[in-house]
C-alpha positions in Angstrom: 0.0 0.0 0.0 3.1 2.4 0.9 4.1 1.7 -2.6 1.3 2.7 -4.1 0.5 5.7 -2.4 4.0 7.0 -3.0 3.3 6.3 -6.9 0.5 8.1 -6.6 1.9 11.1 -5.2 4.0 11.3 -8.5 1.2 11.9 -10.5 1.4 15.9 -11.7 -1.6 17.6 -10.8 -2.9 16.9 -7.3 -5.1 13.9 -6.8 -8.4 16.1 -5.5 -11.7 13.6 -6.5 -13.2 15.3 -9.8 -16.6 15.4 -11.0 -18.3 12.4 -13.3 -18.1 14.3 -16.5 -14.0 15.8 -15.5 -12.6 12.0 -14.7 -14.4 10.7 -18.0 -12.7 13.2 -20.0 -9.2 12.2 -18.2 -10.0 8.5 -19.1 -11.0 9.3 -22.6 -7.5 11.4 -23.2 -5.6 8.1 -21.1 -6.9 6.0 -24.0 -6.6 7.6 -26.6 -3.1 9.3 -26.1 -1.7 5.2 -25.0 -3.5 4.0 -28.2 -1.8 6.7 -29.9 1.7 6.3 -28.3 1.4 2.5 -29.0 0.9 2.2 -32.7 3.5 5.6 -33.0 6.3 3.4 -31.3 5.3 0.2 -32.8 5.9 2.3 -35.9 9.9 3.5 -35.2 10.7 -0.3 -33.9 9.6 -1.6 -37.3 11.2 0.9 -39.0 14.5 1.6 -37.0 14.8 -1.0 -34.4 17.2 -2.8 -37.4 18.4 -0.5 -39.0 21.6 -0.7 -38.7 21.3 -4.5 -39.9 19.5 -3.4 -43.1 22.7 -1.3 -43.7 25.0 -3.8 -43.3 23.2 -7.1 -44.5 20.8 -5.6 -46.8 23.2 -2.7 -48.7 26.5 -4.1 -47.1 27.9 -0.7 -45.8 30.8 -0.9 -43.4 30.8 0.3 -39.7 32.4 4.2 -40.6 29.6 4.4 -43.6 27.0 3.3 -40.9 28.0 5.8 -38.8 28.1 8.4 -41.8 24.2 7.6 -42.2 23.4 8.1 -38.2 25.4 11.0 -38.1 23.0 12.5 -40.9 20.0 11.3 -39.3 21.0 13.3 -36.3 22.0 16.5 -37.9 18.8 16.2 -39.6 17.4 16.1 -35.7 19.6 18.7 -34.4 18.0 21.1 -36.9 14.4 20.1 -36.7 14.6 19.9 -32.5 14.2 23.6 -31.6 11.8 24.4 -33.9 9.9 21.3 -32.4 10.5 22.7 -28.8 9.3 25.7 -30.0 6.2 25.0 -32.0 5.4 22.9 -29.4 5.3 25.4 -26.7 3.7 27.7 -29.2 1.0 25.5 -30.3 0.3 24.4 -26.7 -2.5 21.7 -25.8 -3.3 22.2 -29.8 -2.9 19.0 -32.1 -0.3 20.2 -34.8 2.4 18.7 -34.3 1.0 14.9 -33.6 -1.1 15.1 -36.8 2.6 16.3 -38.9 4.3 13.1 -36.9 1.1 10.8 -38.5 1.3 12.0 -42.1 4.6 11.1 -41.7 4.8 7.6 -40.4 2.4 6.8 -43.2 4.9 7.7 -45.4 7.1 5.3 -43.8 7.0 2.6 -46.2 7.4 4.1 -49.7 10.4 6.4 -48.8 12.0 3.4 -47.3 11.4 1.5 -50.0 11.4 3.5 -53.7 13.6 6.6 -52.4 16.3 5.9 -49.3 17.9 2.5 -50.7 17.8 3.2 -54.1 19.9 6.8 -53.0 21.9 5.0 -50.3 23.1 2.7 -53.3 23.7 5.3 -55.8 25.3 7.9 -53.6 25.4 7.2 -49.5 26.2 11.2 -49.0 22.9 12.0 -51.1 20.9 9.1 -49.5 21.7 9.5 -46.0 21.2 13.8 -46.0 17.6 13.1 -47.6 16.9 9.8 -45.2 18.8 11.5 -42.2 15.8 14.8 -42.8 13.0 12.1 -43.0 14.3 9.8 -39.8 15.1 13.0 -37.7 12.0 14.5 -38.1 9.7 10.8 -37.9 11.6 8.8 -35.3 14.3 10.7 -33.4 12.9 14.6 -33.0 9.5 13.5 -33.3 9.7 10.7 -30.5 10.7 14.0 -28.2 8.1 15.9 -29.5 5.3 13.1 -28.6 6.7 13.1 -25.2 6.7 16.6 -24.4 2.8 17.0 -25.5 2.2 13.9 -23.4 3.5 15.0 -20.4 2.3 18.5 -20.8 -1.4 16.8 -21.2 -0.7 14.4 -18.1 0.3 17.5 -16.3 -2.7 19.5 -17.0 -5.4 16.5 -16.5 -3.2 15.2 -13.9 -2.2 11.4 -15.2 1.7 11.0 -15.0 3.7 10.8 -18.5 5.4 7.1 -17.9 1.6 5.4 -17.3 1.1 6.5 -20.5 4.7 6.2 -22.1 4.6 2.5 -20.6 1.9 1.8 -23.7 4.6 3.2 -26.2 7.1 0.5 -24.8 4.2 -2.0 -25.0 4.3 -1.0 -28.9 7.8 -1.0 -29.7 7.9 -4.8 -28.2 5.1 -6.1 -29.9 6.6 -4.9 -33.3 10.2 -5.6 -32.5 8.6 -9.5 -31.2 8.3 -10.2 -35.1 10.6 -7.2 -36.4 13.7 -10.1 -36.7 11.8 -13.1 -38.1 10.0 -10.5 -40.9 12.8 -8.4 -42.0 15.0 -11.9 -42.7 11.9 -12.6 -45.1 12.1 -9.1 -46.4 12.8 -5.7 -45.0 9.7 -4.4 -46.7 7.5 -5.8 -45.0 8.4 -4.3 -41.9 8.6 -0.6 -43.7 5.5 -0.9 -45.1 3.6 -2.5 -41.4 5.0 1.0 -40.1 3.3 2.6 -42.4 -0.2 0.6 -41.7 -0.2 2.1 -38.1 -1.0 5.9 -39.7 -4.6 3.6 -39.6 -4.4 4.0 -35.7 -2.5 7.0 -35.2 -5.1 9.1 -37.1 -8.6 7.4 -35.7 -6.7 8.2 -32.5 -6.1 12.0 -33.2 -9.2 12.4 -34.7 -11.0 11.7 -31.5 -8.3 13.5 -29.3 -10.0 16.8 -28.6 -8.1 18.8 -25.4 -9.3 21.7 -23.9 -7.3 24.7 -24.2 -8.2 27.7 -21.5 -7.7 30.8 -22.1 -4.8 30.5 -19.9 -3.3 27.9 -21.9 -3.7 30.3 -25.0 -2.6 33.2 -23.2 0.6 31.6 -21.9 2.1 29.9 -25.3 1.0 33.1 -27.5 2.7 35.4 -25.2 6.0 32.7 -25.9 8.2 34.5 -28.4 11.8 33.3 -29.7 13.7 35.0 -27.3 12.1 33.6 -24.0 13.2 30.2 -25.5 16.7 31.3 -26.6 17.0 32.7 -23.1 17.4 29.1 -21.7 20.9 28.9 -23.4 21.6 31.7 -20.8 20.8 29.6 -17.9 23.6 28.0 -15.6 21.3 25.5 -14.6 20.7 24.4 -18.3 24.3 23.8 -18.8 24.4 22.3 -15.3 22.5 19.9 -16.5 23.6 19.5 -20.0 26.5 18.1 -18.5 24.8 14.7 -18.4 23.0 15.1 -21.2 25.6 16.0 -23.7 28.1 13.6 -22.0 26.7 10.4 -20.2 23.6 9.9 -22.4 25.2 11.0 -25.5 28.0 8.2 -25.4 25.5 6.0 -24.3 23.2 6.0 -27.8 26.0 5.9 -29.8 27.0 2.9 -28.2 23.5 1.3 -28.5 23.3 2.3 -32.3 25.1 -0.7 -33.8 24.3 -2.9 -31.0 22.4 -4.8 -33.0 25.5 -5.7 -35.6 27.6 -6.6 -32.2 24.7 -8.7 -31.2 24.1 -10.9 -34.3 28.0 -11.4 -34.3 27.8 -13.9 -31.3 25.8 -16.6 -33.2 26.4 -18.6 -36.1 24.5 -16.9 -38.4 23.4 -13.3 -38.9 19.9 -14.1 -39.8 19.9 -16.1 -36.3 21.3 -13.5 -34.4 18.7 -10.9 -36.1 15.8 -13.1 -35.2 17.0 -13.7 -31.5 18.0 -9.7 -31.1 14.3 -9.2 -32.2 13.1 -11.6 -29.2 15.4 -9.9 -26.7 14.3 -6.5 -27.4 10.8 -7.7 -27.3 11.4 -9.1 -23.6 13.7 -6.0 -22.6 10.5 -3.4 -23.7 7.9 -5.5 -22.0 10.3 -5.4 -18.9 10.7 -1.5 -19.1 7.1 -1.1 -19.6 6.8 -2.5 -16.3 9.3 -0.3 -14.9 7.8 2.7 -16.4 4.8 1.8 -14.0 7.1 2.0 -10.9 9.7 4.2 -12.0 8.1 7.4 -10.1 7.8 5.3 -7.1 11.6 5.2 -7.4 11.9 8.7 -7.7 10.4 9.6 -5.3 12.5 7.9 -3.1 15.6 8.4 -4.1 14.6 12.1 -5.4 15.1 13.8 -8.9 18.5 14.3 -9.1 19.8 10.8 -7.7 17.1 9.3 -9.9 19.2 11.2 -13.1 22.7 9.8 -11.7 21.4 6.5 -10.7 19.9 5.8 -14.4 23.5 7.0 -15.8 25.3 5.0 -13.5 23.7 1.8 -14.9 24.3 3.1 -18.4 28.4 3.4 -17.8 27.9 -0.4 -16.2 25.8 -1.7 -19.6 28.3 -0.2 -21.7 32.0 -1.2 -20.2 29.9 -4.9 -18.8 29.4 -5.4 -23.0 33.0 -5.1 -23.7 33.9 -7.3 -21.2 31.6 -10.1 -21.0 31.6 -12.5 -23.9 28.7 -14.6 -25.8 24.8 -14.5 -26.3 23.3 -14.7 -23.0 26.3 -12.6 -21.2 25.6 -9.7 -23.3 22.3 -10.4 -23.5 21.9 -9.7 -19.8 23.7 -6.4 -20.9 20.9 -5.6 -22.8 18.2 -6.3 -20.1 19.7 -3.5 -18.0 18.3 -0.5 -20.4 15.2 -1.9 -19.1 16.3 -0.8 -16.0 17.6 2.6 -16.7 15.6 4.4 -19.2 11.8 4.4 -16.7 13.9 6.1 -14.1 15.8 8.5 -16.5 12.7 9.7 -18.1 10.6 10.4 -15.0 13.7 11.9 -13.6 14.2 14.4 -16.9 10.9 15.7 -16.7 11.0 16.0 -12.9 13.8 18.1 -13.1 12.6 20.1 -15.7 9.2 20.5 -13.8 11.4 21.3 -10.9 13.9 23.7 -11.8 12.7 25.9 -15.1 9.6 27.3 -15.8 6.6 25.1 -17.2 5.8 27.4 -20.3 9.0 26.6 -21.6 9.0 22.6 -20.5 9.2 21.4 -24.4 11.6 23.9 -25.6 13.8 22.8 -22.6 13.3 19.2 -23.1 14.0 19.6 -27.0 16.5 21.7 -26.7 18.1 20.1 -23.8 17.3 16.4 -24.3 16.9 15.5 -27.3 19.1 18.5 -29.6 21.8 17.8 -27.2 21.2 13.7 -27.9 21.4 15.0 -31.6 24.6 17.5 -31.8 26.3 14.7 -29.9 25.6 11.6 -31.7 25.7 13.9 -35.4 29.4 14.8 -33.7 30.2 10.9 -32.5 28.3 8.5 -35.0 31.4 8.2 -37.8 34.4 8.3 -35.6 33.1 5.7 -33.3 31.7 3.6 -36.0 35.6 3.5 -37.5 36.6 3.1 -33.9 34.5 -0.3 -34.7 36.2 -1.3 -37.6 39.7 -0.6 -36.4 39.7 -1.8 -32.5 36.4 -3.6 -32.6 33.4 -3.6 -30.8 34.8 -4.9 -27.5 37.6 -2.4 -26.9 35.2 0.9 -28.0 32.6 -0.1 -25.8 35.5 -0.1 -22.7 36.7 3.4 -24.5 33.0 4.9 -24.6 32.4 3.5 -21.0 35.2 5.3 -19.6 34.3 8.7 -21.0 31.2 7.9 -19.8 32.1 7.7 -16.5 34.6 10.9 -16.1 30.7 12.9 -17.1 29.4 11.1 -14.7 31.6 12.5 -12.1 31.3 15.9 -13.5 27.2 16.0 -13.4 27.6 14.7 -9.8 28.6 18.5 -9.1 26.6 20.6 -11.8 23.6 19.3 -11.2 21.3 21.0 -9.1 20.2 19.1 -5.8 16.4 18.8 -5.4 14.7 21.6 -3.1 13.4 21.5 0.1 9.8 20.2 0.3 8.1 23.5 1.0 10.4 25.1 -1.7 9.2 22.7 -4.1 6.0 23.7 -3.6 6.3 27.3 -4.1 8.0 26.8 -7.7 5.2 24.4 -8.3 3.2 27.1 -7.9 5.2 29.6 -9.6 5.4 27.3 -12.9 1.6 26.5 -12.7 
């Protein structure tokens, strides 16, 4: 009972009992937001989950010209991230932006198919600027962007972000379940089952009709480009940029070709595809559980040892996979992300919630999060993937781990501690 009263006290917006016609509506937007996050991340895991196996096996690039096709794919990001944070926060409670992310998943399919290989094979610089533009703004930037309008609608109706996240992770492990057995029959299909989940996403939109105050209106109109330029300005940004740019960053480029080291420790590649897709189907349904009780943990432990404590167990994932050897050692490697990524969302959000002001909360978290994911991984995706094909997978991973961990220390000391209870309170008030 402790444990659920504690999870409960995590949700945003205070627990007070609401009318018939007030908790229908906040069942009504639970459903159809989770239906909507569901088929949108069933979407990217069909679609991205393997791709850097359809580079290798399907149009036989190396590592270095792998990395050369995620470095565009981030760039792409970095670009299309603030504007996302800022439309965002412009747009407010309004549904622009998830009906832009739809269009484009249905598109899924047909680019993959009749415009990204074809370019890829004629001329990788060509193919991966034009895929990198599509990817960042789909499945990388747009992934942030989902996020940020689901926890700004969990905040105002007062449902937390991961209970409904947790149905996105449900998605992604459904799709990646079959992802390995379909893309060894062909890659295609998997593109083109993306695309079949715009059949969702829109019924889901269609029916998603928020309320938006004049308050709400008020406070993203009067947002101009300055106020969220002004965050770049802030010590406690950079503070916390500290882990984000350094910890985090070195932890996705290590997880991007993952999937290559994976289906390297059995005897075939197609094997080691089909099992990878079963393993990330078990780790997903894992951290969907997590996301239930990840507040529960924060809570506890509080906001900013909730941020170290999910890094900490990224630094042991990455240096444990260069040292361990085999299938089920490094699949146990895996299995920890389920571990790490409930706590470091709820503890991203809680932070930002905590320590910046709430009109600004998706320009931080794109700005913060997820362009600082992109400059870094646009800055580390080709020199690591040579770093592959020159010292191998095993010895990078111990390089990345220990970079890693000399951020970690840093962000031990720039990040800003939690505030006192009462204090909390105030600047909940203050950002409400």
């Amino acid at each position: 009972m402790a444990i659920v009263a504690d999870i409960q006290s995590g949700v945003s917006a205070a627990e007070a009992p609401l009318s018939k016609e007030a908790a229908s509506l906040k069942f009504r937007l639970y459903v159809l937001l989770s239906a909507f996050v569901f088929a949108y991340f069933a979407a990217q895991a069909m679609s991205i989950s393997l791709l850097s196996n359809w580079l290798k096996s399907t149009l036989g690039l190396n590592g270095e010209q792998i990395g050369i096709v995620f470095a565009a794919n981030f760039i792409a990001a970095l670009i299309t991230q603030p504007l996302y944070g800022y439309i965002s926060d412009k747009v407010g409670l309004r549904r622009h932006v998830l009906l832009f992310l739809s269009v484009m998943v249905g598109l899924c399919g047909p680019f993959f198919v009749f415009v990204y290989e074809p370019l890829i094979k004629s001329n990788i610089f060509l193919g991966a600027a034009l895929g990198g533009a599509y990817l960042g703004m789909t499945f990388i930037a747009g992934s942030f962007a989902l996020e940020s309008y689901v926890d700004r609608v969990g905040r105002k109706y007062g449902f937390e972000y991961s209970r409904v996240r947790l149905w996105g992770s449900l998605g992604f492990a459904f799709a990646a379940f079959y992802s390995g057995t379909l893309f060894n029959i062909s890659p295609q299909i998997n593109f083109f089952i993306a695309s079949a989940t715009v059949l969702i996403l829109l019924p889901a939109l269609l029916f998603l009709k928020v309320e938006t105050t004049a308050q709400d209106l008020k406070a993203s109109s009067s947002l101009k480009v300055t106020d969220a330029l002004a965050v770049l300005k802030l010590r406690e940004f950079w503070g916390f940029m500290v882990l984000i740019l350094g910890v985090t960053n070195l932890y996705l480029v290590f997880d991007q070709q993952f999937p290559v080291y994976f289906a390297s420790q059995f005897a075939t590649e197609a094997l080691g595809r089909e099992m990878f897709g079963r393993l990330n189907s078990a780790q997903i349904f894992l951290e969907a559980g997590m996301l239930f009780v990840s507040p529960w943990i924060v809570n506890r432990i509080g906001i900013k040892n909730g941020l170290l404590l999910a890094a900490a167990i990224m630094i042991v994932r990455i240096t444990g996979s260069g040292l361990v050897t085999g299938p089920v050692a490094i699949s146990c490697m895996k299995m920890l992300h389920a571990i790490e990524l409930p706590i470091l969302v709820v503890s991203i959000f809680r932070y930002i919630a905590t320590h910046f002001e709430s009109r600004l909360a998706s320009t931080l978290y794109m700005v913060g999060v997820s362009f600082g994911h992109s400059l870094g991984l646009a800055i580390l995706s080709q020199p690591v993937g040579r770093a592959y094909d020159l010292f191998g997978f095993a010895n990078t991973y111990l390089m990345i781990g220990a970079g890693a961990l000399v951020f970690w220390i840093a962000a031990v000391f720039t990040l800003r501690p939690d505030p006192e209870p009462q204090n909390q309170e105030l600047t909940a008030g203050r950002n409400s």
